[in-house]
C-alpha positions in Angstrom: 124.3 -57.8 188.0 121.9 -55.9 190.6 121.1 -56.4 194.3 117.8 -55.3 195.7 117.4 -52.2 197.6 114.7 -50.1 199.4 111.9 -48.2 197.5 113.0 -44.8 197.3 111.4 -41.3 196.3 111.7 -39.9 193.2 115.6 -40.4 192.8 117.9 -41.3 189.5 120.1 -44.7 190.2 122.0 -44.2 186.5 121.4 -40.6 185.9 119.0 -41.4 182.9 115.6 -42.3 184.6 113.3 -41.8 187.4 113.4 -44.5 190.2 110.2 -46.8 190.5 109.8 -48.1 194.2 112.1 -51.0 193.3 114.9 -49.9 191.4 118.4 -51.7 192.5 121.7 -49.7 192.7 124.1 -51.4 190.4 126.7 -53.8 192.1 129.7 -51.8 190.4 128.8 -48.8 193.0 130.3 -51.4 195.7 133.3 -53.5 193.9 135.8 -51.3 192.7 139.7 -52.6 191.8 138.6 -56.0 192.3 142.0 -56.8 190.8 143.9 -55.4 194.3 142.1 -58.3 196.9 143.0 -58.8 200.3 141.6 -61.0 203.5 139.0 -58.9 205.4 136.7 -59.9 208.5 133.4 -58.2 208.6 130.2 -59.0 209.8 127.9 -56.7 207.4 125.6 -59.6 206.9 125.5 -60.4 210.6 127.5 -62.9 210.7 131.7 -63.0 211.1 133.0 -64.0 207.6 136.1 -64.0 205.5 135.9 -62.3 202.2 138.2 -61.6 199.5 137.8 -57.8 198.8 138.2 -55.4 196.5 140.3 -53.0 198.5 137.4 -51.6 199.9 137.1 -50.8 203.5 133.6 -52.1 205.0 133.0 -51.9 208.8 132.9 -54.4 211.5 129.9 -52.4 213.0 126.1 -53.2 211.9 123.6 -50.6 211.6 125.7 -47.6 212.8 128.3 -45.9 210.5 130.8 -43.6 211.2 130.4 -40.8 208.7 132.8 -38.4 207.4 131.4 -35.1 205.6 133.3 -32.8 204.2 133.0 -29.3 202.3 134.6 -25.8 201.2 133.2 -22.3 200.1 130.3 -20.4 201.2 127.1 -21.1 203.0 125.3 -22.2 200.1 128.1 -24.9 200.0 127.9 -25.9 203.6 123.9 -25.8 204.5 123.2 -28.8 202.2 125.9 -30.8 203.3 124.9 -29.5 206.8 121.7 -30.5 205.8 122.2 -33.9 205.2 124.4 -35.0 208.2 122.0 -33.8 210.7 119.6 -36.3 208.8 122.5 -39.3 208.9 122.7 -38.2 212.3 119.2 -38.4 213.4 119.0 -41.7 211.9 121.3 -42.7 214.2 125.0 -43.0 212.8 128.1 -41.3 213.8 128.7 -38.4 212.1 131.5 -36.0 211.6 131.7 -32.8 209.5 135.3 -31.4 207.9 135.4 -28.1 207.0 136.6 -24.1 207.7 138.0 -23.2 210.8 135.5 -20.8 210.4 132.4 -22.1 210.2 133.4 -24.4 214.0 131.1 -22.8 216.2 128.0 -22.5 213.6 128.8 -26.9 213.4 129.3 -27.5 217.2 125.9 -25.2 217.7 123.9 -28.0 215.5 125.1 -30.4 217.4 127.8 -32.2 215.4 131.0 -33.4 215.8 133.6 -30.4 214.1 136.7 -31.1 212.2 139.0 -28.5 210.9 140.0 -28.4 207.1 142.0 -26.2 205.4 143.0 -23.6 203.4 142.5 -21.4 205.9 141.1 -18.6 203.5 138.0 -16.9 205.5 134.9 -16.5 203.1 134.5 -12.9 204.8 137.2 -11.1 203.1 135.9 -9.3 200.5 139.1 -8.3 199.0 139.3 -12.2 197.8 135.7 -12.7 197.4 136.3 -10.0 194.4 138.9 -11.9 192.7 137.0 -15.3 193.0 133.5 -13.9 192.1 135.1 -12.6 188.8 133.4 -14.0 186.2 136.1 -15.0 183.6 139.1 -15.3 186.0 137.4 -16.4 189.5 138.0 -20.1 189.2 141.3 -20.1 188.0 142.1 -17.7 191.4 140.3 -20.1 193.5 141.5 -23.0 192.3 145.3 -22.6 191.2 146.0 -19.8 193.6 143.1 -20.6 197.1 143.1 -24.0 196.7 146.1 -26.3 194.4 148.4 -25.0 196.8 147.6 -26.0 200.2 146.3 -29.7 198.3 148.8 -31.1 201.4 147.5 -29.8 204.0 143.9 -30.6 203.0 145.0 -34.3 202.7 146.6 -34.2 206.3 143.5 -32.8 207.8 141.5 -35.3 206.0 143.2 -37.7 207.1 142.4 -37.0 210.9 139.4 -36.4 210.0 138.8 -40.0 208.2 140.1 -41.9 211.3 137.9 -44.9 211.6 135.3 -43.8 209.1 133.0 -46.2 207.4 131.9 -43.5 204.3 133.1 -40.1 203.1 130.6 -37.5 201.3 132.8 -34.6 200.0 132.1 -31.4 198.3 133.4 -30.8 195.2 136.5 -28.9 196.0 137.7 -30.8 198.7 140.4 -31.8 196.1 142.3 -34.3 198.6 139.1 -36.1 198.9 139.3 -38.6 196.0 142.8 -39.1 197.3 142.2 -40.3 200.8 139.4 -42.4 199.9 141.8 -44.1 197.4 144.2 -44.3 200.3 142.8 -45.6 203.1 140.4 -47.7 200.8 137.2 -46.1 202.0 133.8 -45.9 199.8 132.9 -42.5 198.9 130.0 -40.2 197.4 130.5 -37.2 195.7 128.0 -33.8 196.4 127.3 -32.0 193.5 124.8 -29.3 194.2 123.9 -27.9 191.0 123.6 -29.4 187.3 126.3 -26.8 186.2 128.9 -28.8 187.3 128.5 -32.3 185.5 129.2 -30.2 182.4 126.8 -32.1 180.3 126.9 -32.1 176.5 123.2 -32.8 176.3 122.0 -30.0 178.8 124.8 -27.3 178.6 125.4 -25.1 181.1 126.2 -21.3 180.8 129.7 -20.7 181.0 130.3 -17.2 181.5 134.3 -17.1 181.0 133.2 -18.7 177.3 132.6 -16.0 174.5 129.4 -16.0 173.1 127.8 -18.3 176.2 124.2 -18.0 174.1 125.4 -19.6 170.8 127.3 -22.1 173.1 124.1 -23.3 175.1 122.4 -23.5 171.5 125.3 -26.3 170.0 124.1 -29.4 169.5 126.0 -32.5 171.4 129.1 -33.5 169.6 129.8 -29.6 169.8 129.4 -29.7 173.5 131.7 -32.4 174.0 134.1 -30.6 171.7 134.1 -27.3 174.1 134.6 -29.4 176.9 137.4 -31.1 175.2 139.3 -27.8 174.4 138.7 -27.0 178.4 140.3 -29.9 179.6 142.8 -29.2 177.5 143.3 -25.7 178.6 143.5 -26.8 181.9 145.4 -30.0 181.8 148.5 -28.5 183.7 146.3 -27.2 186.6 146.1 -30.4 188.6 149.8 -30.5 189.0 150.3 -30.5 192.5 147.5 -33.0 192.8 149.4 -35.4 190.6 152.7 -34.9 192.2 150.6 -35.8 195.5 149.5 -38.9 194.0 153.5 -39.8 193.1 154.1 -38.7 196.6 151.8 -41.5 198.3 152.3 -44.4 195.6 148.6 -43.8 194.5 147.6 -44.7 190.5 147.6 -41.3 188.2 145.0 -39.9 186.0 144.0 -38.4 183.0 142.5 -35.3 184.2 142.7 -35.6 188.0 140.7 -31.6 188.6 137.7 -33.0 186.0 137.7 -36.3 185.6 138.6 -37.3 189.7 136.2 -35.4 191.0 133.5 -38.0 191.0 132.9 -41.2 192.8 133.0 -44.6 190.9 130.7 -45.6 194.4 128.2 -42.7 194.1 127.4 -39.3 193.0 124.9 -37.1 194.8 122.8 -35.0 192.7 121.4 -32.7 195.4 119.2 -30.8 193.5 115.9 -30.3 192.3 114.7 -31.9 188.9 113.2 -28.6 188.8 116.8 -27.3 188.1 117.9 -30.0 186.0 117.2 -33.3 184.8 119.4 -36.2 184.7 121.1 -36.8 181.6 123.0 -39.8 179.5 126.7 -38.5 180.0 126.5 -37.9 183.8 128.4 -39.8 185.2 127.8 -43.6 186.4 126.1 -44.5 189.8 124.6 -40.7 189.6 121.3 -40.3 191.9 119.2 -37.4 191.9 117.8 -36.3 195.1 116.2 -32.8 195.2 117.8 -30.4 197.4 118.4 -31.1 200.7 117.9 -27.8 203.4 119.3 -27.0 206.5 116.6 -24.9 208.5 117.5 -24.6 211.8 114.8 -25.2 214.8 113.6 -22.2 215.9 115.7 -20.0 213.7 113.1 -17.1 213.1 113.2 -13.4 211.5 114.5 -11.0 214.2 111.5 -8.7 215.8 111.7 -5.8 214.0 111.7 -7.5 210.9 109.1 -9.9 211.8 107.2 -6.6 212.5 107.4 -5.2 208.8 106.4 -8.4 207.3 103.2 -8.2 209.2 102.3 -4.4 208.5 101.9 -4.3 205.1 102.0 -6.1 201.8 104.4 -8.6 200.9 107.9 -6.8 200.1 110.2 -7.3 196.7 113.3 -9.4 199.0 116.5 -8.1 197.5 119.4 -10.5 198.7 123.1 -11.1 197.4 124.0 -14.4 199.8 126.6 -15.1 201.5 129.4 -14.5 199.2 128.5 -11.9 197.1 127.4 -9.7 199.2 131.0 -8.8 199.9 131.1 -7.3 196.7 127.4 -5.4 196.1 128.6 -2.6 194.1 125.4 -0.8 193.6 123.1 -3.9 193.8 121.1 -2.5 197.0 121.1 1.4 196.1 119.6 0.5 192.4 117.7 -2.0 194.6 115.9 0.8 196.7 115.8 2.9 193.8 113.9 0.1 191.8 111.0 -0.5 194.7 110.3 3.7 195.0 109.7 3.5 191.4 107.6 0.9 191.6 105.8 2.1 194.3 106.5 -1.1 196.4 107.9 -2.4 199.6 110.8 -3.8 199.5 113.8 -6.1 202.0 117.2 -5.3 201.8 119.2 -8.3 203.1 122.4 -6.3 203.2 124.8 -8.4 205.5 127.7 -6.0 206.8 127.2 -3.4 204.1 126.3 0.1 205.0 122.7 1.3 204.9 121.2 3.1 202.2 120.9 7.6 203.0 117.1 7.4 203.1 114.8 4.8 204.4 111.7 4.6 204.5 108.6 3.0 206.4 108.4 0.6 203.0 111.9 0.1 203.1 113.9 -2.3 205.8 117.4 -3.3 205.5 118.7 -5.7 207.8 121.8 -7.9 207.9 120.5 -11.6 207.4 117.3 -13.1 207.7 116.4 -16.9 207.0 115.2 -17.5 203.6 112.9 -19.9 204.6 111.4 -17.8 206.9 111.5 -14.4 204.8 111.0 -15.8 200.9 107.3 -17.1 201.4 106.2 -13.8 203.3 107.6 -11.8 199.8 106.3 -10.8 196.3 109.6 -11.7 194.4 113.1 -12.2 195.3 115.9 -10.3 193.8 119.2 -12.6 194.3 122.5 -13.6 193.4 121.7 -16.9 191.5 123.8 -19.0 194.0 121.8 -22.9 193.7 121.1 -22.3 197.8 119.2 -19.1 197.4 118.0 -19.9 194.2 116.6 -23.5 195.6 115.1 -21.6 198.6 113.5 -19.3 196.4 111.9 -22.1 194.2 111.1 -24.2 197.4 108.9 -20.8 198.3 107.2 -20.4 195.2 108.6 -17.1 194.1 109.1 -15.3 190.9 113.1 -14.9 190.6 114.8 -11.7 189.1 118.8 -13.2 188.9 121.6 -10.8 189.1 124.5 -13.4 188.7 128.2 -13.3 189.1 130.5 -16.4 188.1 130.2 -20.0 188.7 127.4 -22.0 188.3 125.1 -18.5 189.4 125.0 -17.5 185.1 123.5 -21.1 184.7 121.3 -21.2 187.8 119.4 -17.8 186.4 119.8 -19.4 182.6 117.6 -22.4 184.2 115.4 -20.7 186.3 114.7 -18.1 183.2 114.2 -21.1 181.1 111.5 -22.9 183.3 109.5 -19.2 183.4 110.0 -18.8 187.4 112.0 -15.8 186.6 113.9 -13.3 184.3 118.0 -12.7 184.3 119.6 -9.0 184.5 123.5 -9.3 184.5 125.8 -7.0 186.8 126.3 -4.4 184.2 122.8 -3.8 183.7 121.5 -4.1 186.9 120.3 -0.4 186.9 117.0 1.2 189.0 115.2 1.6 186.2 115.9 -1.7 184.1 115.3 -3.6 187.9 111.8 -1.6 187.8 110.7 -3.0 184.6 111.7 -6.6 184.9 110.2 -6.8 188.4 107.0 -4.7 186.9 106.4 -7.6 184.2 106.4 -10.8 186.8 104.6 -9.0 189.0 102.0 -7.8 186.6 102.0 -11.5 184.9 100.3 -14.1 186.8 102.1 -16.5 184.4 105.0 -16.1 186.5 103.4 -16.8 189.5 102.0 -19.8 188.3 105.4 -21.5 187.3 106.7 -20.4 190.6 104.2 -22.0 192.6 104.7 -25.4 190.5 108.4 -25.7 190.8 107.8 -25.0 194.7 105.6 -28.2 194.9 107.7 -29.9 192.9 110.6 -29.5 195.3 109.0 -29.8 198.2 107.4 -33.1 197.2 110.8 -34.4 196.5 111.9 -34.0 200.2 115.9 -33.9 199.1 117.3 -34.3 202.7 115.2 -37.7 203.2 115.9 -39.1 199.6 119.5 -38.3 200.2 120.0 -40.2 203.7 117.7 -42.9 202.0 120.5 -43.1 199.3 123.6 -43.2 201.4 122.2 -46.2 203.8 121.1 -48.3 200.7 124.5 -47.6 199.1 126.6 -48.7 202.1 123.8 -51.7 202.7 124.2 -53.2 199.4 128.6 -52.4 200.0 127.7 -55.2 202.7 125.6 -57.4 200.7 128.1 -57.3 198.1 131.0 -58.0 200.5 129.1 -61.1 201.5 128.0 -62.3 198.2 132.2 -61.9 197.1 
């Protein structure tokens, strides 16, 4: 059973298949439980009716929605989301954004409405940074030992934060999420920002805490699903506190409630580029793909000085680490430095609070931060991290990639972007002056990488992420409606 919807651009509605301009959202997206039914009023169709529900919670307003978004981590985890509820906001609904203490003033400076969720764990202290950006024992730290154990207080502040809401969107590891949307009955839509983590049998991903990652990414599908099987197995125990949560508040348990709860039965946001990754047959239902969605503040532009050396000379090799990373270069930007004098070439160091290199030169600038969007189309190449927002910013500008990555979903990001000919891959251990020379030699020397680069940037650009994704949210919570009046 389907309900019509809205064209949209270039977006997946089952995760198998492109949208045409009239593709419907399937009904299940809006019933859920429909064994648990209560009495509701609402007057989504624009009219005052009595409906038997679902459990669902659907507002009394029309038009306008209060909107909860929520997220954890880094920058590249809060810019997209960011991203996108500046867009619900401009389209005229009620928006709220839960995350770090932190990050308050950098919210409240966009113009939308802040609300505090913890852990309290900064994402400047490089001490931790280093135990979560290890590649084979990071996400165990972060999640059992950053995260698992302050589950409680992320439900309390999620709670605040969900007063009155209409719709949640939540990062992945907002792990009380799920929880409170169960709760207080409120549709929801999962984030996921980069095809590593649907774990997908058909298109594997590059695990780096796996041994021989290579052979892995070369099994066919029934070994895939295997693998995966052994790692849920491995970490069946992890969601504990989670579980004991759920006891706790008389909610249903679940199999796997770190894996398997972590996406919506309402909606799952794919916010990346098919340039990245395609949809495939085992994502999960309800899964739309809409490009990535960017959060480029007006009027943010490169500092003076800097604006200065772009204009003076040729464009410069960009070597970046992020946000995160950066806490933990080791040698990146000194074998950096070394790699452009070899090469003869000029070269930005986007260094953050790290110290300055002994000798710089007139070809060589370091400063602290620049905007990508600004600095990656005025470059030659981009030397980076692999994290999916520098990555997608580099991509968006049409630039050959070299990908030094570090844990997560950054080995898979440089696996992708290597396999699509945008770029080459040079792990931590390697990542030496004179290796760096070579690899950044060959794309620039090749005109083949260029070429690729400048394709995948149309290609994300003509998918315009942040649009498709407010496009997907207001059709999804539409059709809730339609559905609540058709019940």
């Amino acid at each position: 059973m389907y309900l019509p919807i809205k064209p949209a651009t270039r977006i997946t509605n089952d995760g198998m298949r492109l949208a045409d301009s009239q593709t419907p959202l399937p009904v299940k997206i809006h019933i859920f439980a429909i064994l648990r039914t209560f009495q509701r009023r609402t007057s989504c169709s624009g009219w005052a009716i009595i409906l038997r529900s679902s459990g669902v919670h659907v507002s009394t307003m029309r038009g306008k929605r209060r909107i909860v978004l929520s997220t954890l981590g880094s920058l590249g985890d809060l810019h997209p989301v960011m991203g996108l509820a500046l867009g619900l906001q401009a389209r005229g609904h009620d928006v709220v954004l839960a995350t770090s203490e932190f990050y308050r003033e950098k919210i409240a400076a966009a113009g939308l409405e802040f609300s505090p969720l913890r852990p309290l764990a900064a994402p400047d202290d490089p001490q931790m940074l280093r135990r979560v950006l290890d590649s084979r024992k990071g996400p165990e730290y972060l999640i059992r030992t950053l995260l698992l154990p302050h589950v409680g207080d992320m439900y309390a502040d999620m709670s605040r934060a969900t007063e009155g809401a209409d719709f949640l969107i939540s990062g992945e590891v907002v792990l009380a999420a799920p929880l409170i949307a169960e709760k207080r009955r409120i549709p929801w839509a999962a984030a996921i920002l980069a095809p590593f983590s649907f774990f997908s049998a058909h298109d594997p991903s590059a695990f780096p805490f796996l041994p021989g990652p290579q052979w892995v990414a070369r099994a066919p599908p029934f070994i895939q699903r295997r693998l995966l099987d052994v790692f849920r197995f491995v970490t069946r125990n992890w969601g504990a506190p989670i579980a004991e949560l759920r006891r706790s508040l008389g909610l249903r348990q679940t199999r796997h409630p770190l894996l398997l709860d972590r996406f919506s039965p309402y909606l799952n946001l794919a916010m990346f580029s098919s340039v990245l990754g395609q949809p495939q047959p085992d994502w999960p239902p309800n899964t739309v793909q809409t490009g990535f969605v960017f959060y480029d503040p007006d009027g943010e532009a490169a500092p003076g000085p800097l604006q200065g050396f772009l204009d003076s000379g040729p464009p410069p090799i960009t070597f970046t680490l992020g946000s995160t990373a950066v806490m933990d270069p080791g040698r990146f930007f000194e074998e950096s430095a070394a790699a452009a004098r070899i090469l003869g070439r000029r070269a930005l160091l986007l260094m953050g609070k790290n110290a300055r290199p002994a000798s710089l030169s007139e070809d060589l600038f370091a400063a602290d931060y620049a905007p990508y969007s600004r600095v990656f189309p005025r470059s030659a190449c981009v030397a980076h991290q692999g994290g999916v927002g520098t990555t997608a910013q580099a991509l968006r500008a049409g630039m050959p990639q070299l990908v030094m990555p570090y844990a997560f979903d950054q080995p898979d990001n440089a696996a992708r972007v290597t396999r699509i000919g945008a770029g080459l891959c040079l792990s931590r251990q390697r990542y030496r002056a004179d290796k760096v020379a070579k690899l950044l030699g060959r794309m620039l020397a090749s005109s083949t990488y260029n070429e690729h680069a400048r394709d995948a940037g149309r290609q994300v650009d003509g998918e315009n992420g942040a649009s498709a994704a407010c496009d997907t949210v207001e059709r999804a919570i539409a059709t809730l409606c339609q559905s609540a009046a058709a019940v």
